[in-house]
C-alpha positions in Angstrom: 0.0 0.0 0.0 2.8 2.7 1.3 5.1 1.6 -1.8 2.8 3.6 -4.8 2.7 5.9 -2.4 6.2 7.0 -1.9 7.1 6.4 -5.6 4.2 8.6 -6.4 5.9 11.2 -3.4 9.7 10.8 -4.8 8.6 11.3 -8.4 6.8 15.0 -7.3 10.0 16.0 -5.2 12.2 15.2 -8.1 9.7 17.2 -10.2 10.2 20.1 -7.7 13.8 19.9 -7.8 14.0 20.0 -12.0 11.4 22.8 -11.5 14.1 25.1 -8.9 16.5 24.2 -10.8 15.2 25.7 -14.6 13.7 28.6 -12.7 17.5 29.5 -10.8 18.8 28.9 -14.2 16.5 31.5 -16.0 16.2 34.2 -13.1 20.3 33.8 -12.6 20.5 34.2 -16.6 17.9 37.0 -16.6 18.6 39.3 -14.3 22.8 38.7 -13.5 24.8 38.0 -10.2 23.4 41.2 -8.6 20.2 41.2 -9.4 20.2 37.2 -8.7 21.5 38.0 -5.1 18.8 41.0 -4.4 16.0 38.2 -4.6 17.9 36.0 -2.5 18.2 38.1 -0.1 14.5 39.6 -0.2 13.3 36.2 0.3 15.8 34.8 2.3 14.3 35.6 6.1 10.3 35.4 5.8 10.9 31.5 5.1 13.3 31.1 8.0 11.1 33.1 10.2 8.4 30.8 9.1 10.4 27.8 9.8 11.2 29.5 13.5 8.0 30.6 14.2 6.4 27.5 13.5 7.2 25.9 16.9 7.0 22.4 15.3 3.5 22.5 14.7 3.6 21.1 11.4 4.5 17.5 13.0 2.6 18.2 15.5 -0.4 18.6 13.3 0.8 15.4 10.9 0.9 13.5 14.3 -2.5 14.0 15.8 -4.5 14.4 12.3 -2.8 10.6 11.6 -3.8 9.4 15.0 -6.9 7.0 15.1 -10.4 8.8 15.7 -8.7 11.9 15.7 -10.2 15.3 15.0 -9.3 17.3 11.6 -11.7 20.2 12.4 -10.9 21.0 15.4 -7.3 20.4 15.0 -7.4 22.7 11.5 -9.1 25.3 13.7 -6.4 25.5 16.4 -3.6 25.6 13.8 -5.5 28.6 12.0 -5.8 30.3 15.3 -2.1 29.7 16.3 -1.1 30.2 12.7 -2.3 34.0 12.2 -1.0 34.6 15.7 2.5 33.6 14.9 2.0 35.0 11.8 1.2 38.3 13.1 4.4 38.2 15.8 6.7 37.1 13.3 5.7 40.1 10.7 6.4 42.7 13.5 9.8 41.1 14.3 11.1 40.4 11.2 9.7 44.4 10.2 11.9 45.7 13.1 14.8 43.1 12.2 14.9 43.8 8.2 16.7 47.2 7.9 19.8 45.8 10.2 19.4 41.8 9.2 20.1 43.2 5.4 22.1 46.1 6.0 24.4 46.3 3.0 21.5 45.9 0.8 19.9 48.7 -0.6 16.7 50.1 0.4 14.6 48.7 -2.4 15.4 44.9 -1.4 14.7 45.8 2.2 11.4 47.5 1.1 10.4 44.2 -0.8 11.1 42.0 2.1 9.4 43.4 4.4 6.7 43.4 1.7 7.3 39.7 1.3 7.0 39.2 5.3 2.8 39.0 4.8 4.2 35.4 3.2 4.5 34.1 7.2 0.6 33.6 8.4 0.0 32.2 4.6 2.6 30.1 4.8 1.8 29.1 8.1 -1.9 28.1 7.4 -1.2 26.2 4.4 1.5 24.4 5.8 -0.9 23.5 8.6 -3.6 22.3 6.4 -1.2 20.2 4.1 -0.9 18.6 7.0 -3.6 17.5 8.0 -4.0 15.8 4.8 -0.4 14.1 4.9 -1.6 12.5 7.8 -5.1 11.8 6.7 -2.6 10.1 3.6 -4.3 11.9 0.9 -0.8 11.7 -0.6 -2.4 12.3 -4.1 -3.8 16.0 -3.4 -1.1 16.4 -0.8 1.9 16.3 -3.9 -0.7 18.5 -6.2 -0.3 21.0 -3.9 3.2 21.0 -3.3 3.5 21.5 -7.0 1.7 24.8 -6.9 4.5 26.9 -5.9 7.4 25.8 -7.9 5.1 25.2 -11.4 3.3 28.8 -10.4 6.5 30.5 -9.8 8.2 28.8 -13.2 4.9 30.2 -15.2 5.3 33.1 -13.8 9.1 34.0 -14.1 8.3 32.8 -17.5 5.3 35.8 -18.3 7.1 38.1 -16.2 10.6 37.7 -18.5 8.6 37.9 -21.7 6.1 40.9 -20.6 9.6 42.7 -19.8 8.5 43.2 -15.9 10.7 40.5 -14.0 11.9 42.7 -11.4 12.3 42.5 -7.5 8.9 43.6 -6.1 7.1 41.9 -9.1 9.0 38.4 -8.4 7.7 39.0 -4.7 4.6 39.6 -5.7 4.3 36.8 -7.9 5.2 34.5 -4.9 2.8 36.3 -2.5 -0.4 35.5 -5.2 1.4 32.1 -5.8 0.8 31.6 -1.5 -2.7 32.7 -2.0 -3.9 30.6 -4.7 -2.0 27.9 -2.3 -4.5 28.4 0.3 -7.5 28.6 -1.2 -6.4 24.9 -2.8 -5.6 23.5 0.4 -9.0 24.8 2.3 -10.7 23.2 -1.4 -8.9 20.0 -0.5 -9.5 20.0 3.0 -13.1 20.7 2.3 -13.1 17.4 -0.2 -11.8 15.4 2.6 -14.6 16.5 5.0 -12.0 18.7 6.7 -14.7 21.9 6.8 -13.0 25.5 7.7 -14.5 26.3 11.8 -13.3 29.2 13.7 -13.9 27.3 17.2 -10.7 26.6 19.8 -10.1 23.5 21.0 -8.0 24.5 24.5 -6.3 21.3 25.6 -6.1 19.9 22.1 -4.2 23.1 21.6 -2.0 23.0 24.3 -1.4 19.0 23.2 -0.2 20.1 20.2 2.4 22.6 21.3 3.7 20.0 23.6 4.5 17.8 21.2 5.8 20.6 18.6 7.7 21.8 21.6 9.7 19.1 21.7 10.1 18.0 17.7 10.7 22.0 17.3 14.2 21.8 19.6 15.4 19.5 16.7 14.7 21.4 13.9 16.5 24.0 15.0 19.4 22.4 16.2 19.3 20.4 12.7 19.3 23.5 10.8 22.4 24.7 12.7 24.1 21.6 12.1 23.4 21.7 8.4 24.5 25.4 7.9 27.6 25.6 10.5 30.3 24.2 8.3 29.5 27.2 5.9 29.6 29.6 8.3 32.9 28.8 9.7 34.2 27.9 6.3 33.2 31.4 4.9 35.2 33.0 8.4 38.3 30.9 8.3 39.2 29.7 4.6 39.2 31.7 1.2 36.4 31.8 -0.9 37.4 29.4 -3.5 37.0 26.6 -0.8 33.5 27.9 0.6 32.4 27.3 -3.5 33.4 24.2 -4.2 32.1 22.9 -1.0 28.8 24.3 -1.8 29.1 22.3 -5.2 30.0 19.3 -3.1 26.8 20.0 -0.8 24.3 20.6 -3.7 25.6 17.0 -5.9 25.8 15.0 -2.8 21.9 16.0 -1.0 20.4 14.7 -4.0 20.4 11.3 -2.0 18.1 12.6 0.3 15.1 13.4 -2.1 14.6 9.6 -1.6 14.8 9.7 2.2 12.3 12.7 2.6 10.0 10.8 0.0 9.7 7.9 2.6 9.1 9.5 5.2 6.3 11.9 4.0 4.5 8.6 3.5 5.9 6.2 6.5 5.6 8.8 9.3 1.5 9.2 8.8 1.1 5.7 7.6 2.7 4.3 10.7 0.8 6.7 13.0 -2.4 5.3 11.6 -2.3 1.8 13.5 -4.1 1.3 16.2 -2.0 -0.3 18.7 2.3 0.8 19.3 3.5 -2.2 19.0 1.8 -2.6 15.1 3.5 0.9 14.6 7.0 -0.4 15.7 6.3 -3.7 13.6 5.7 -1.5 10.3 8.5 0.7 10.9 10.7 -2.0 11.6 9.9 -3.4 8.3 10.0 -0.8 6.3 13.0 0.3 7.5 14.8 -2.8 6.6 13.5 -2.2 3.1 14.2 1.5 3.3 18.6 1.1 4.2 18.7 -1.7 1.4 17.8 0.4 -1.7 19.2 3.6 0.2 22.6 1.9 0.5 21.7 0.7 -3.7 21.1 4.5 -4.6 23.8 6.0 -2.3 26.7 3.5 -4.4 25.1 4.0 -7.3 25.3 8.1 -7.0 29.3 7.5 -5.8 29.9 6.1 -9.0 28.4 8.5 -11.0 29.4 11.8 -8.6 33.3 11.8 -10.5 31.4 12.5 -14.0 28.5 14.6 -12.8 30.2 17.4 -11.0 33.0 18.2 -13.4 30.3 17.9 -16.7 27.5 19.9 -14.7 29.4 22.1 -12.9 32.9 22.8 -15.1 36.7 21.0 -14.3 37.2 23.9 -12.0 35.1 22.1 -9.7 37.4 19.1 -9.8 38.0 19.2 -6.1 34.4 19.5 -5.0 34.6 15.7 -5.9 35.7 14.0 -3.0 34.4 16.2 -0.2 31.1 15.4 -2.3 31.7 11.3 -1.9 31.7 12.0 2.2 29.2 14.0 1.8 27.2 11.4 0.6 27.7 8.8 3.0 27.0 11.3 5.3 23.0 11.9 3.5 23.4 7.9 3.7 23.4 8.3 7.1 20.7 11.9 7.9 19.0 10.0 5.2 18.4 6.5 7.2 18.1 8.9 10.7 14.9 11.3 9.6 13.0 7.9 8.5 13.9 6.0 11.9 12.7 10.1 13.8 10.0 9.9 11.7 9.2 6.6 12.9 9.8 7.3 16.7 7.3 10.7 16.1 4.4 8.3 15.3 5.1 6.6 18.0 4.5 9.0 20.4 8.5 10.1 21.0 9.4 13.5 18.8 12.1 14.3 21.7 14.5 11.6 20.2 15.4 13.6 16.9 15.6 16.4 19.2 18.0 15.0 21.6 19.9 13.1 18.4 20.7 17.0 17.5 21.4 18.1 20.8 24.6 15.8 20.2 25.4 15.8 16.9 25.6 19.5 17.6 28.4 19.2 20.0 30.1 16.5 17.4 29.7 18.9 14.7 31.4 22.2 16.5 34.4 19.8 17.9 35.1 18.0 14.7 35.0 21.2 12.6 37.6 22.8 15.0 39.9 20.4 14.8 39.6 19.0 11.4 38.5 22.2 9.4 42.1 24.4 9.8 43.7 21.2 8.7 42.2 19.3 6.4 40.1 22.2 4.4 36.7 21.2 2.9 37.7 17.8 3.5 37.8 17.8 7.1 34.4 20.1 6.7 32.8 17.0 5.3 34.5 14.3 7.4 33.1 16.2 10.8 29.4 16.9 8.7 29.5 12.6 7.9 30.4 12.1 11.4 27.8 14.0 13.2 24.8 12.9 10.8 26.1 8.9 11.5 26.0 10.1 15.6 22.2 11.5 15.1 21.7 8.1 13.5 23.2 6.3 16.3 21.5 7.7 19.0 17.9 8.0 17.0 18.5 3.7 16.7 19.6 3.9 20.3 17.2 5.3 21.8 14.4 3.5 19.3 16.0 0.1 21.7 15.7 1.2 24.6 12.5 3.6 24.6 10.2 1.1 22.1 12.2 -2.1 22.5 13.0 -2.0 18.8 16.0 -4.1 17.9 18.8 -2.7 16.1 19.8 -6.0 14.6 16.1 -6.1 13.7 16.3 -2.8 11.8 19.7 -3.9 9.8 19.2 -7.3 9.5 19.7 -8.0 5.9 17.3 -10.6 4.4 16.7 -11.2 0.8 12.9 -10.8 0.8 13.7 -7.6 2.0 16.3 -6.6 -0.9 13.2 -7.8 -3.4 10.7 -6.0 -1.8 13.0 -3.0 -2.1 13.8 -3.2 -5.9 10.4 -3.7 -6.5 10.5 0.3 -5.7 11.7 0.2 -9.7 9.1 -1.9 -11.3 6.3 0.8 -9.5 8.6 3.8 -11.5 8.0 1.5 -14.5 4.6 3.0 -15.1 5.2 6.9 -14.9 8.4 5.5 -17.1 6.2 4.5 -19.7 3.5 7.3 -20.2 6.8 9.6 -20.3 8.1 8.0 -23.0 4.9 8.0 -24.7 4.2 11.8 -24.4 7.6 12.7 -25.6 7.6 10.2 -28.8 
């Protein structure tokens, strides 16, 4: 059942990907460096204050809209309620913050992001309603609508570039109508699902919820920091040169985890749906094993073919990026395997055990990049990122044993039925294979 599913999932995010990557392509060609970085750095703090703000409601709201006889109304209702208020608080900070956050930039790009700050509460809302359908799994109108802003915001760099008006506040705007039309189709969806908009507050539902996005919320952060530290240092203590091509190694290595993500989009709500916790430790178990077999199949697979990629995509001055990139990649291996076994432990009940896996990893990461990043370059950058993701993964499987009683050897046993179950992940792509090839003959 969960297999379609997540094909149907990893062929959308791949979708999304190509989709980023045309529109970077044509905005970057169309408008230059500078003009490239004023919309990067117009839109760069509304989504992070978004992601901040959100106080881990959005698996919060997966969790308890998955849970059996749960409540989508009155669950959609608090996270409207919530949403506009952190909406609202986030718009007057990041108003006040703007002017000295981008300081260097001129007053035009600042003018269009604090424009671009009514994003938050949109985003916010939406974010909380797609929820609710990820854990309903309606995967089907749960992918359309992740498709709406990457497609709408290709279309419309497309019309803007040939009307002649693709500039800065026209690109925000674009994305601000984009977020919009996003929310009227998810309160359409919602409304199909017999999720119907109520303005009612649910009190100690709400404070449930925060609870539990309390505690998955400590993790994202801490996981963000993780992910960006090595570039922050790298950009303070070596020369630019090295801060690019280990931003080239970074970009060809995380396309391992597009499959990772897709699984656990689909796993973490289809998990949460069983009745009992020990059926939810059963299926994760299982998938698990199936997961790590044809993770470990794409991750060699993407080692082989990393040597030709980067030098043919991104030019032989990016030569160097290549083995930092091959770390790299056993590192997403290893995030990869750990945000399907946290997704796992957040149906069951647990979201403080990705928290407290990044708690650590944090203290990995900062120790391993002082010592190794002075000596070894981008090198010993991606050694101590490889190392930390594998310590997140260790103590997410650890503390899976000892909280849940799940078996590690269970998890990575290898069995053959398992390594065909897995492959069998290709013959579902075999379909969407087909019609491609038929539309483009």
């Amino acid at each position: 059942m969960l297999r379609p599913l997540i094909v149907r999932t990893l062929l959308t995010s791949f979708g999304i990907t190509a989709l980023g990557l045309v529109n970077s392509v044509l905005l970057s060609r169309w408008l230059g460096p500078a003009g490239r970085g004023e919309v990067a750095a117009a839109m760069l703090w509304p989504p992070l204050l978004v992601y901040l703000s959100s106080l881990g409601l959005i698996p919060a709201i997966l969790y308890f809209a998955a849970l059996p006889g749960s409540k989508p109304q009155a669950i959609f209702a608090n996270g409207l309620w919530l949403g506009l208020t952190q909406g609202a608080f986030a718009i007057l900070v990041g108003f006040a913050a703007l002017p000295w956050l981008l300081r260097i930039q001129t007053a035009e790009v600042v003018g269009a992001g604090r424009v671009y700050l009514l994003v938050i509460p949109l985003s916010l809302v939406t974010q909380y309603g797609v929820s609710i359908l990820q854990g309903q799994m309606r995967i089907v109108a749960f992918n359309r609508l992740r498709l709406i802003l990457p497609a709408g915001y290709l279309l419309g760099t497309i019309i803007l570039m040939l009307t002649g008006h693709l500039a800065l506040l026209n690109i925000i705007l674009l994305h601000l109508l984009l977020n919009v039309i996003l929310i009227i189709a998810t309160l359409i969806a919602l409304s199909r699902s017999g999720t119907h908009l109520r303005l009612g507050v649910d009190g100690p539902l709400a404070g449930q919820m925060l609870k539990y996005g309390g505690k998955a919320h400590i993790g994202n952060i801490t996981g963000l920091a993780n992910m960006s530290l090595d570039q922050v240092l790298m950009a303070a203590w070596l020369p630019p040169n090295y801060l690019g091509l280990y931003v080239v190694a970074v970009s060809a290595a995380g396309i391992g985890q597009i499959f990772s993500q897709a699984v656990q989009m689909v796993l973490t709500p289809g998990i949460t749906q069983k009745e009992s916790l020990s059926e939810r430790a059963a299926v994760l178990q299982g998938a698990f094993r199936r997961y790590w077999l044809l993770s470990l199949l794409i991750t060699l697979g993407l080692a082989a073919l990393l040597p030709i990629v980067i030098p043919l995509v991104f030019g032989a001055n990016f030569k160097e990026a290549m083995w930092p990139a091959e770390v790299l990649l056993l590192g997403i291996f290893f995030i990869g395997a750990k945000d399907v076994l946290s997704g796992g432990a957040q149906a069951l009940g647990n979201p403080w055990l990705g928290s407290k896996a990044s708690l650590i990893a944090m203290f990995v990461t900062v120790t391993l990049l002082y010592l190794l990043l002075p000596r070894l370059g981008i090198m010993g950058a991606a050694i101590a990122t490889a190392l930390a993701y594998f310590t997140q993964l260790a103590v997410v499987a650890h503390g899976l044993r000892k909280a849940h009683g799940i078996s590690l050897v269970e998890l990575f046993r290898f069995r053959l039925r398992d390594l065909t179950a897995a492959l069998g992940l290709f013959n579902e792509l075999r379909g969407p294979r087909e019609r491609l090839a038929r539309v483009l003959r």
